[in-house]
Structure formats: C-alpha cells, structure tokens
N, C-alpha and C positions, 0 to 999 in steps of 0.2 A: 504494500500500500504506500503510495507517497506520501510525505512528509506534508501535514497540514497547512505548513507555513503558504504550499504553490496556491494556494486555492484565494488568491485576496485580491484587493481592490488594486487597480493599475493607477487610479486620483486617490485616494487613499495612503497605496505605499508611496507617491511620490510629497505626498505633504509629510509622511511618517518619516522618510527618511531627512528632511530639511529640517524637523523637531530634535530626529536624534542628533545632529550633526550641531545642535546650540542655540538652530532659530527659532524665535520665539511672536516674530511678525514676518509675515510672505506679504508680498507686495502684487499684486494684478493689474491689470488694466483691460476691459473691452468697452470701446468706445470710449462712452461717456461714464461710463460706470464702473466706481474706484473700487476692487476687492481688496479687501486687509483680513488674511490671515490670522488670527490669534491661536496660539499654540499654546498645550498644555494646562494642568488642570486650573493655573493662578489664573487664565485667562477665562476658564468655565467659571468660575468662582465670581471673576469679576461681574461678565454676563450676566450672572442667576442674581447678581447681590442686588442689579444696577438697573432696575426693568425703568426707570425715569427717562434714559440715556437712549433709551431703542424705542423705535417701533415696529411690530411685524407684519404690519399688513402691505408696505413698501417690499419687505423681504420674501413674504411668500407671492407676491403678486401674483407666481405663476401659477399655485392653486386658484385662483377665483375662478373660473372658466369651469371648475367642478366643482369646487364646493361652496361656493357662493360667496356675494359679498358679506354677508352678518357673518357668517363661520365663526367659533371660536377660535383655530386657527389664524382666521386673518382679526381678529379684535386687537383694541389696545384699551388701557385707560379705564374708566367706569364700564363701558359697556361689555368689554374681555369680562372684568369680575362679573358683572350680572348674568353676563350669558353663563358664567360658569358654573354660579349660585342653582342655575336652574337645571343644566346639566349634570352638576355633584350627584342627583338621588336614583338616577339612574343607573351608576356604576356604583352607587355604595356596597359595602358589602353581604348585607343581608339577599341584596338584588341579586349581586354575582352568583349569593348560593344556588338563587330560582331558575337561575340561565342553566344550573349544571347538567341538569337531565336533557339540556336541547342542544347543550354541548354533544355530549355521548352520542345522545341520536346520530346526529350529524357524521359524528367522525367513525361509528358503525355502520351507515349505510352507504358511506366511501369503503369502506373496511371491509365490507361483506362481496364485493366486485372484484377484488383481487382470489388471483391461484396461487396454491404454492408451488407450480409447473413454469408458470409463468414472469417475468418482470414487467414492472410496472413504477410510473414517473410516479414517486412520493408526492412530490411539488405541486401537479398539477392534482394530483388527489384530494392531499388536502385543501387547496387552496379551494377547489369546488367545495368541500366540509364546510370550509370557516365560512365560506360566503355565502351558503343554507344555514348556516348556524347565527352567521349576523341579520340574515331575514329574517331568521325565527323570532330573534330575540326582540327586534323592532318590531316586527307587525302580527307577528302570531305564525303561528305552523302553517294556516289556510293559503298564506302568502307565497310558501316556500319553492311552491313550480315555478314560482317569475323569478329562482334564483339566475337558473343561465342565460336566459332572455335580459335580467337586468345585467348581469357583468359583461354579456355583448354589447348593451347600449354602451356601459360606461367605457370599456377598453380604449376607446375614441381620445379621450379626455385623460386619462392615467396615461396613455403613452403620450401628450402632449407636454403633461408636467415631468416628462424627464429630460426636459431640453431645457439647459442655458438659459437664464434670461435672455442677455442680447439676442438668440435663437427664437426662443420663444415670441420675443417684442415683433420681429423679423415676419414670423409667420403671421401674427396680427395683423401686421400694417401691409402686407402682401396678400391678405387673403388666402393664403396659400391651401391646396388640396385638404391637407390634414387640419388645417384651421376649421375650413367647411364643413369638412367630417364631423367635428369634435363641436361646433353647433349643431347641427343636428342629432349628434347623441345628446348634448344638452338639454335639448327640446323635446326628446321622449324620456328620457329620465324624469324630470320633471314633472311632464303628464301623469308618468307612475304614482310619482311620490305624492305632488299633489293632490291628486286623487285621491288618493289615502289617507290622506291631514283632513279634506273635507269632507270625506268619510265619519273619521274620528271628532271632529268640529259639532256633528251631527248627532254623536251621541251624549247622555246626561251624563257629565262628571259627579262622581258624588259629593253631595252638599258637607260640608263642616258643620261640625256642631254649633246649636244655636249658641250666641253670645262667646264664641272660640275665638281668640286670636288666630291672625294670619301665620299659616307653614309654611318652615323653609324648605318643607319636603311637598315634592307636586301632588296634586290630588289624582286618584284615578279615576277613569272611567266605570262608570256601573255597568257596562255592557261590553268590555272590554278584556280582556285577559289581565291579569292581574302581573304576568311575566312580563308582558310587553313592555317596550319602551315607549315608540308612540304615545299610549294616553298620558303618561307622565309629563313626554314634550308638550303635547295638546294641552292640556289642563292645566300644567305644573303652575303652582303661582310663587312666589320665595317670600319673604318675611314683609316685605313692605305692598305685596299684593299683585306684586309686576310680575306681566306672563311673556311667553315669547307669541310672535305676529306668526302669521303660518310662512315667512320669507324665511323668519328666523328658525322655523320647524324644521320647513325645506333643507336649509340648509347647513345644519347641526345632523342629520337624517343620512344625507349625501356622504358628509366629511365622517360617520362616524359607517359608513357601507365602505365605502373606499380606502380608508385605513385599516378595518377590518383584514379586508379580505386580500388586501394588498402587501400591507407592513407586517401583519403577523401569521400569513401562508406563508412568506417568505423566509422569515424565522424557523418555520416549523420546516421547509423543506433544510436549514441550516440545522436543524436538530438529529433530523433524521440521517441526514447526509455525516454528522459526525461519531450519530453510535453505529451507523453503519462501516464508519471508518474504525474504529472503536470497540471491538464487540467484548472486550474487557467491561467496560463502561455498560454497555448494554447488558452484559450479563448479571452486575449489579443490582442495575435499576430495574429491572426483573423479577429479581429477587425479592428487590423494597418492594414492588408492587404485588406478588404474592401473599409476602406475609401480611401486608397492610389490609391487601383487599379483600384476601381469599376468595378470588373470583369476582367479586361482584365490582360494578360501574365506580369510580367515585363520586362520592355525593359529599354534604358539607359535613366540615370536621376531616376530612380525609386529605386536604393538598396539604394542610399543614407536616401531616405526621409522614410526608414522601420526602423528607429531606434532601436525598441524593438525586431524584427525580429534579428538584425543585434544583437543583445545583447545577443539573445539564444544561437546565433550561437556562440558567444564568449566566453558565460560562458559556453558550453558543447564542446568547444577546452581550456577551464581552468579544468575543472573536469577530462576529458580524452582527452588530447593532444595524439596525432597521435604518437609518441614515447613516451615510460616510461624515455629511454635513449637515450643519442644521446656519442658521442667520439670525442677524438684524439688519434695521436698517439704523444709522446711528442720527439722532437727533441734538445732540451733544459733543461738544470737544472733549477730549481725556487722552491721557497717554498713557502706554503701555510697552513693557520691554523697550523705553528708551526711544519708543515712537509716536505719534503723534497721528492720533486717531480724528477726522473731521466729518463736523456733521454732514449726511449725505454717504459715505463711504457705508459700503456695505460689511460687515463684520461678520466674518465667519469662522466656527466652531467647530472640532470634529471630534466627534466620538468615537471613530474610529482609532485616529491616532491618540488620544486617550488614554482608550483600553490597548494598545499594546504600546505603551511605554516602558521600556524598560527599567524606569526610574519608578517605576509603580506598582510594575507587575513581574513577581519570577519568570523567567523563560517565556516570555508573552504571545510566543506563535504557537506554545503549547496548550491540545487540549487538556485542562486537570479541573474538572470539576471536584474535586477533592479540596480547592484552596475554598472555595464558595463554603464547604464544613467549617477549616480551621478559624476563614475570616467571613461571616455572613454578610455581612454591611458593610457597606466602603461608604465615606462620605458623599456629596451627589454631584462635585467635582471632579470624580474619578470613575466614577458610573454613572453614564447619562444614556441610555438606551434609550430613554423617555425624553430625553429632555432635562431642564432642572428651571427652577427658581416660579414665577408662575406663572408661566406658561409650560410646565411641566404639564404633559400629556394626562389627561383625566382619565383614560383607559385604561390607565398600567397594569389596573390590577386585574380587571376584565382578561388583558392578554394574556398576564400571567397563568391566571390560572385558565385559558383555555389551551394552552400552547403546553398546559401540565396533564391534563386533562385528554387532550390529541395524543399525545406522548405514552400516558398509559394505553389506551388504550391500541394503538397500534402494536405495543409491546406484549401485550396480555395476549395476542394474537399468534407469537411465537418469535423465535429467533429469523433475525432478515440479514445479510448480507449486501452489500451494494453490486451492483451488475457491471455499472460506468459511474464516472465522479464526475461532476460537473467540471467543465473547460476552466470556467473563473467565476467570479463575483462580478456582476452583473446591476450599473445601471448606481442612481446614487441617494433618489427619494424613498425605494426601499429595494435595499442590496441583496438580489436573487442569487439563485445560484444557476447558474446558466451553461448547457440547457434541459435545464431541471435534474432530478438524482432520480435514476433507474436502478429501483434496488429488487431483489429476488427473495420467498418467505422461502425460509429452510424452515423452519418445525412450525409450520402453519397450526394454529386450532380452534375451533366453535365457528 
C-alpha cells in the first residue's frame, strides 16, 4: 500500500511547504484582488478572536449563486447572530439524537446494494446516503425520492463554487455556458424548496402557552414530523419573537442540503479510503463496534462510548479537512508576521496546512488515530475542520456524528479492502478524493 502522505492536496502542499520553510504571510495577486496568506495557528487565533476586522459575505461571494443571499454563511454582524439564534435548535443535540435512526436508514439502504463478489465506489455510495439522509432530516422521509433528482439540479451550482473568484467573476460577467446552467438549476431548486416552505407556511404551528414568554427554541408544526427540520425553520421564533422570511428559509435549506451532502460525503469517502488503507485500524474499530453495539444500529448514548471510532473520524477531518481554505474579507488594517494587512485584501486561512504542521503535530502525514485517545481536544486554532471563532460551522456536531454513524455501520457489514486508491485530493471547497475509493467486502454480512 502506498504511503498516505501521496494522497494530498497539490494548493495545499504548496502553501504547506512555504509554512514549513518560516512563512508566515504569502502574498497573491489576481487582478484587482489582493490574496494574503496567513499561516499557522497564531494567525487562526487571530481570525476567530477578530470577527470586527472581517466580513464574509465579500469572501464567500462565490456561494451566493447557491445558497442565497440571507445564508448564514454569507451573514455578518446582527443578522449572522440572529440567523444563527434561529438555526442553533435544529442541530442541538437532543435533535441530532432524533436524526439517528434516519441516519442508519440511509446509510443501510446504500449498504444493502453492495456484493461481496463485487467492488464498489465508497464515495459515491455514501455521498447518495448522506444526501437521503439530509432530505430526510429536512423534510421528512415522504421527500426522500427527490433525493437524486435534487442533487442533479444542484450539481450545476456546486461545480460553479469551485472556481477562483476572478474565474468565477469571469463566468458572471460573460454569461458563460456553465453560468446559464447553474441558473437554471437555481430556478428549479428553488421551485422545490419553495414549495415546501409554502407547504409548511400552510400548516398550524403549535401555539405556546397562554401568558409564556417568547423561545429561543423554534416552535413546531402540529402537522409536521416532529424530526424534521423544516417546521423549526418555518415556525422557529428566538427570544425577542423574530422568525426567518421564507428567503431566509430558502436559503438556510439550500446551504444546509449542499454542505451536507457535499462536505461531509467527502469526508466519509476520506474515512473509508483510510481504514481501507489501514485494516489494523479497521480491525479495531470493529471491535469497539461489536462490543458497544452487539449488533444492533447506534442510537443515543452510543457515539459517545465509540471512542476509537470517534478518533478515525477525527484524524481523517485532520488529514483532509472539508476545506484546504477557508476566508475573509478584511475591513480593517492590522498587521501580522511583520506584515501589513489592508482593508479590502482578502485573508486567507488553511486548515489544511494547520493540521499537518509539524510544529503541532507528530509525524503529521501519519494516519494515528491513536493521538485523538492520548490528546482528545486540541485548542480550535489547531483544529479547524469546522471553522472557528463565530462563524464556526453550526453543523459540526450533526457531521460528526453522522460520519460516526456511516462509519459503523459500513463496518458492522464486515471487513473491506480497497480495490484502487484515489489519484489525489480533489478540488478545495470540499477536498474529495478523486476519482472516488473502489473498495471490495471480504467478510460481507446481514
């Protein structure tokens, strides 16, 4: 098996290696548009301390086109928190326990299509799973046949957001082929979602009790599934009584289908891809899953007591985190490493180079889910899989435990082997493994 280290990002190891070498700011230029580098965890630190200094909606410009303008991704300022106030109750974790059973489904009846005669791409497997498992968990089970029908609209618009700004700008203002495209998936997604806001608009949320102050937890629908996420967005009201408009529905709806099924299929074909390289490791976590589960699904109370599971999961979001890069846009002067940061200048982050620092991390192209036992928590300057500071990603925990979740349960299936390893890591809004992991079940079972 080759050495884990071939398998990584080509923008990645080229900012990795300018970090190890002392730099601590890279300089860019396209066009009109200043890139500044900041390297290393002081300069995460600074980012997450400093949200006065940035704004993100200049940075991610290039999502709007899919996830709309309200996004909590592109928010800043009062309306980022509120939006978020109203998003928090959806991924709480009582919520997450409710999702766990539509997890399983999900990642069983991907699970149940495979032979153990045959190989079969992990990647695209699960990434169908997580993407009936993020419909389910929005709109109900009833939903879940429009899973491939919606990821065909979207594919339009996901492969738009992985070009360059100045690229991106480019295709705008040229009209270009794939621009057209990616309107017109706009406009049937939409329709979808839409639909199904006004749908839910339509039904009676239940009333609060007479004389109750306003919750900061959204109210549900009486007619509604009680799992769902929808009537929370619909109904949800936060402490001062303010709800989201159906733009804002829209669009919290899209950015949380899209990240879904994007950012963390991606991860899981990196999970799979590494106990497949791995089967030390897999045979493990196996193990943990035996004695924990003895057979049966996990439900709540269960991801906790997977320790080692939960540690794959963590060192294959430290090896390939779900962005190489993440942004700002800087609205402020400030200097860093001896340089001289101006407002305007796009400030960029990388978690990639990060987590394999060697000033951070033992042997850092090694997989060792073992250090995640000795050291559970790393401050969130040095693990940023998510994000940090607040604009840290409200789903983390959501991920986590479906990417624990997927994990068992592929494993509870029997020992697999990989067939072909992916070429490389793949792409930089969410780092795939490309083109995708063909793995083979040696002790297939149920």
């Amino acid at each position: 098996m080759e050495d884990i280290a071939l398998r990584r990002s080509r923008m990645g190891d080229w900012l990795l290696n300018r970090a190890v070498r002392g730099e601590r700011v890279v300089r860019l230029r396209f066009g009109r548009l200043r890139l500044v580098y900041l390297l290393g965890p002081e300069a995460n630190a600074l980012v997450f301390g400093n949200d006065e200094w940035f704004r993100t909606r200049e940075a991610f410009a290039a999502l709007e086109i899919v996830d709309g303008p309200t996004s909590v991704v592109l928010s800043d300022g009062p309306e980022h928190a509120r939006r978020r106030r109203l998003i928090r109750p959806t991924v709480a974790p009582r919520r997450i326990d409710g999702y766990l059973e539509t997890m399983v489904e999900a990642a069983d009846e991907g699970l149940a299509q495979i032979r153990p005669d045959r190989s079969f791409d992990a990647y695209s497997l699960f990434r169908d799973a997580i993407r009936h498992s993020t419909l389910r968990m929005l709109f109900g089970g009833a939903i879940a046949r429009n899973a491939v029908e919606l990821g065909e609209m979207l594919q339009p618009l996901l492969d738009l957001t992985e070009k360059l700004p100045p690229v991106l700008d480019w295709h705008r203002r040229v009209r270009s082929r794939a621009w057209r495209r990616a309107e017109a998936a706009r406009t049937a997604v939409d329709e979808f979602v839409n639909d199904q806001i006004a749908r839910e608009r339509g039904r009676v949320p239940v009333p609060a009790a007479p004389g109750a102050e306003p919750s900061s937890e959204p109210q549900e629908s009486a007619e509604s599934p009680p799992e769902s996420v929808l009537p929370l967005l619909v109904h949800g009201r936060d402490g001062t009584g303010s709800g989201l408009d159906d733009q804002e529905v829209r669009d919290q709806v899209v950015t949380m289908i899209a990240a879904g099924y994007e950012t963390t299929s991606a991860a899981m074909g990196w999970i799979v891809y590494l106990l497949g390289a791995h089967p030390h490791w897999q045979r493990r976590c196996r193990d943990e899953i035996a004695a924990v589960l003895e057979g049966r699904p996990p439900g709540p109370g269960d991801l906790d007591a997977l320790p080692l599971v939960q540690a794959v999961v963590t060192e294959a979001l430290r090896l390939y985190p779900p962005a190489i890069i993440s942004a700002r846009h800087a609205v402020q002067a400030f200097s860093y490493g001896g340089e001289q940061v101006k407002p305007g200048d796009l400030v960029i982050f990388s978690p990639y180079v990060t987590h394999r620092d060697p000033n951070l991390y033992d042997d850092p192209s090694r997989f060792d889910p073992g250090r995640w036992i000795e050291t559970p928590r790393r401050p969130p300057e040095e693990f940023l899989p998510f994000g940090g500071g607040k604009h840290r990603c409200l789903g983390n925990g959501l991920a986590m435990a479906e990417l624990t979740v997927m994990t068992c349960r592929l494993l509870a299936r029997g020992e697999f082997a990989l067939d072909r390893a992916p070429a490389r890591a793949r792409g930089f809004a969410a780092m795939r493994p490309d083109p995708g992991v063909l793995v083979r079940m040696s002790g297939a079972s149920g």
